[in-house]
C-alpha positions in Angstrom: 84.5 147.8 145.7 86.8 145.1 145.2 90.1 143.9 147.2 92.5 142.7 144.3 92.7 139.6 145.0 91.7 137.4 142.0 89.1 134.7 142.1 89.1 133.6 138.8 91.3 133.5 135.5 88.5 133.7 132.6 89.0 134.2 129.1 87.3 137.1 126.7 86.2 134.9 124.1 85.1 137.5 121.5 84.0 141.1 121.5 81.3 142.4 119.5 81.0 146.0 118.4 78.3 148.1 119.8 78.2 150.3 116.5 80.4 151.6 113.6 82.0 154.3 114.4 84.7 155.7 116.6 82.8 156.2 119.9 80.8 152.7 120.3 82.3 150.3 122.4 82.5 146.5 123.0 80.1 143.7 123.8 82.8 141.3 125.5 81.8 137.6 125.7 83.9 136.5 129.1 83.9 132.3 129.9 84.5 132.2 134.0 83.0 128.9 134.0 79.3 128.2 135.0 80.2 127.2 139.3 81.4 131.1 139.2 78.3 132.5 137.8 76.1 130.3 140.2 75.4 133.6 142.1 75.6 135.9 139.9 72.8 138.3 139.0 72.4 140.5 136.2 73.7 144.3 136.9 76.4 142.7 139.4 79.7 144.4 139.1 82.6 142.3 138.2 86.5 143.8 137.5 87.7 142.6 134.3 91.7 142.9 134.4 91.6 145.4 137.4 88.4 147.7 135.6 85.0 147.5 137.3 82.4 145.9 134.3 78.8 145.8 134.8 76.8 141.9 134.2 74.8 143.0 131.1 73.6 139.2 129.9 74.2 135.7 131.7 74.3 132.3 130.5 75.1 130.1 133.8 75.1 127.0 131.7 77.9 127.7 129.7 79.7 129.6 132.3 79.5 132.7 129.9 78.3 136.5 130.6 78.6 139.6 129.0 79.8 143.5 130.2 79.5 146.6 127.6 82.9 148.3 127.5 82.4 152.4 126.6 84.6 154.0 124.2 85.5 155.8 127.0 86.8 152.9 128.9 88.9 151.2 125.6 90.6 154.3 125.5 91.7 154.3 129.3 92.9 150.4 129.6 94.2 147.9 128.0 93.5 144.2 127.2 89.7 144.5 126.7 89.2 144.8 123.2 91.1 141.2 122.3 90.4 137.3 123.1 92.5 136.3 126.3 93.0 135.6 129.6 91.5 138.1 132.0 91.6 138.1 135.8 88.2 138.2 137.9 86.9 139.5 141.0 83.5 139.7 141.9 82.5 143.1 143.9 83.0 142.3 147.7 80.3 141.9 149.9 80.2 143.9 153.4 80.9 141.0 155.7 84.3 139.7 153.3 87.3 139.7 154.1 89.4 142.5 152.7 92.7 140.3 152.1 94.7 142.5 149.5 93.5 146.4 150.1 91.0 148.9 148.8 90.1 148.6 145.6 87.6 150.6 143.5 88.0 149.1 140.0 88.5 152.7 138.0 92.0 152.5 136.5 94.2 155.4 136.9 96.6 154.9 134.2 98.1 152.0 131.6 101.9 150.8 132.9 104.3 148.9 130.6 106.2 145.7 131.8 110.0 146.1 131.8 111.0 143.2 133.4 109.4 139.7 134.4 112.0 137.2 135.7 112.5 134.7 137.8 114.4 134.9 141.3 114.5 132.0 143.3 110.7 130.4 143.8 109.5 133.8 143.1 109.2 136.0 139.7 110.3 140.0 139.7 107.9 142.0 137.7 109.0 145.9 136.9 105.8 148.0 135.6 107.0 151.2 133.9 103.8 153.6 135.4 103.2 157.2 133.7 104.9 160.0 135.1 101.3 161.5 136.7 101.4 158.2 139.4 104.6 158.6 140.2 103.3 160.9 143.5 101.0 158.0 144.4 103.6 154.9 144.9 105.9 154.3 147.5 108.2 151.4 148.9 106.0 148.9 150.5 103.1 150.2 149.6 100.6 148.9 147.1 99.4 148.9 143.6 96.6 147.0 141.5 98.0 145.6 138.6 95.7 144.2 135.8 93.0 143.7 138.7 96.1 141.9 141.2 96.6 143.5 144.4 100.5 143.8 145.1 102.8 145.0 147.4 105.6 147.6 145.8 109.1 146.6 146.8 111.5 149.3 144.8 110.3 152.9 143.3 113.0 154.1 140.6 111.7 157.7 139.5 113.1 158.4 136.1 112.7 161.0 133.3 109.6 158.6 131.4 107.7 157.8 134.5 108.2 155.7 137.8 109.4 152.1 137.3 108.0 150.1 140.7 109.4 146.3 141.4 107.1 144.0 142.6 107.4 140.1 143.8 105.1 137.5 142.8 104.9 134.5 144.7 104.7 130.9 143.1 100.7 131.0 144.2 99.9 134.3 142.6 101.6 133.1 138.7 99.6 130.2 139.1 96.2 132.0 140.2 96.4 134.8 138.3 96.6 135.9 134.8 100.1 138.0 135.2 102.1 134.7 134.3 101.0 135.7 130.9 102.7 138.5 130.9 105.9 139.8 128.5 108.4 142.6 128.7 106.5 145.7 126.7 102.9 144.1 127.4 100.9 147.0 128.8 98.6 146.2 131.8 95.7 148.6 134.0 97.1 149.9 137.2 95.2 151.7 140.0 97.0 153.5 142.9 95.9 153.0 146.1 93.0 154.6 147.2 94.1 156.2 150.5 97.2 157.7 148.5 94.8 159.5 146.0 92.6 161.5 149.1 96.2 162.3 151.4 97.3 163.7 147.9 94.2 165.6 147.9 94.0 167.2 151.3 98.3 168.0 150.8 97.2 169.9 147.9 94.4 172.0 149.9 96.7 172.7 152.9 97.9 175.7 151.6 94.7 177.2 149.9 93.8 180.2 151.8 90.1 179.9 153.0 87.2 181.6 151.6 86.7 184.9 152.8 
């Protein structure tokens, strides 16, 4: 479990192929720095730009480890399978504090950036989510955005999907990978947990029970 909020801005430095054809993966080579791997173990879980990556191969002294990224999981983010700037978050330990929300680290869908501007001291990002999230966000409350934890501030539903407006403080463009972003980058968006399971029991509610 994570909490969204970002603890590092590392880089993937190069990828590697784990085979030749169409459903191998990637070896990603990811620089944190080597005070962020000091305690970390091999099989820890780390979220890569929002999706949950298991510690295959460390080397502390360069600051450098390695995850294995399934065919399965290029095909459901984005950002992964290039060199660049990545946000971090180690998995959360019981006794942490849980400053942004609940965060599992499985991305739910890939949104598009429509707008990132500035407004005052702040920046306005819009994220253009797929039409199957739409039932999941709502004014004020939140979404994971390329591993960030943010509070939605707008919902516009519209005929391609649900376009959400978010604010990002000065702190969170600094510490955080998002201040990289461009209009029509795509990023990894996860809805928020509790959303997902009172979406669930909704849909049950009117299933007759089992003779």
């Amino acid at each position: 479990m994570f909490t969204g909020i970002i603890t590092r801005v590392g880089r993937i430095e190069r990828h590697q192929p784990l085979g030749t054809g169409a459903d191998h993966g990637l070896r990603l080579h990811v620089a944190a720095g080597a005070d962020y791997l000091a305690d970390v173990a091999l099989g820890d879980s780390i979220a890569i730009n929002g999706a949950c990556m298991t510690v295959t191969s460390l080397d502390p002294s360069q600051g450098l480890f390695t995850v294995d990224v399934s065919a399965e999981s290029l095909a459901r983010t984005t950002g992964l399978d290039r060199p660049g700037a990545v946000n971090l978050e180690k998995a959360m330990r019981p006794a942490d504090r849980l400053g942004g929300h609940i965060v599992s680290g499985h991305v739910d869908g890939v949104g598009t950036v429509t707008r990132l501007a500035a407004v005052g001291e702040s920046w306005n990002l819009c994220v253009l989510a797929p039409p199957a999230l739409a039932k999941y966000l709502a004014y004020k409350g939140s979404i994971t955005v390329n591993g960030v934890s943010l509070t939605v501030n707008h919902v516009t539903d519209r005929a391609d999907g649900c376009e959400v407006s978010i604010n990002l403080i000065p702190h969170t463009m600094q510490h955080t990978a998002l201040g990289t972003l461009t209009v029509g980058a795509q990023v990894n968006l996860e809805v928020d947990m509790i959303a997902r399971y009172v979406e669930r029991m909704l849909s049950l509610a009117t299933v007759p029970p089992p003779l």
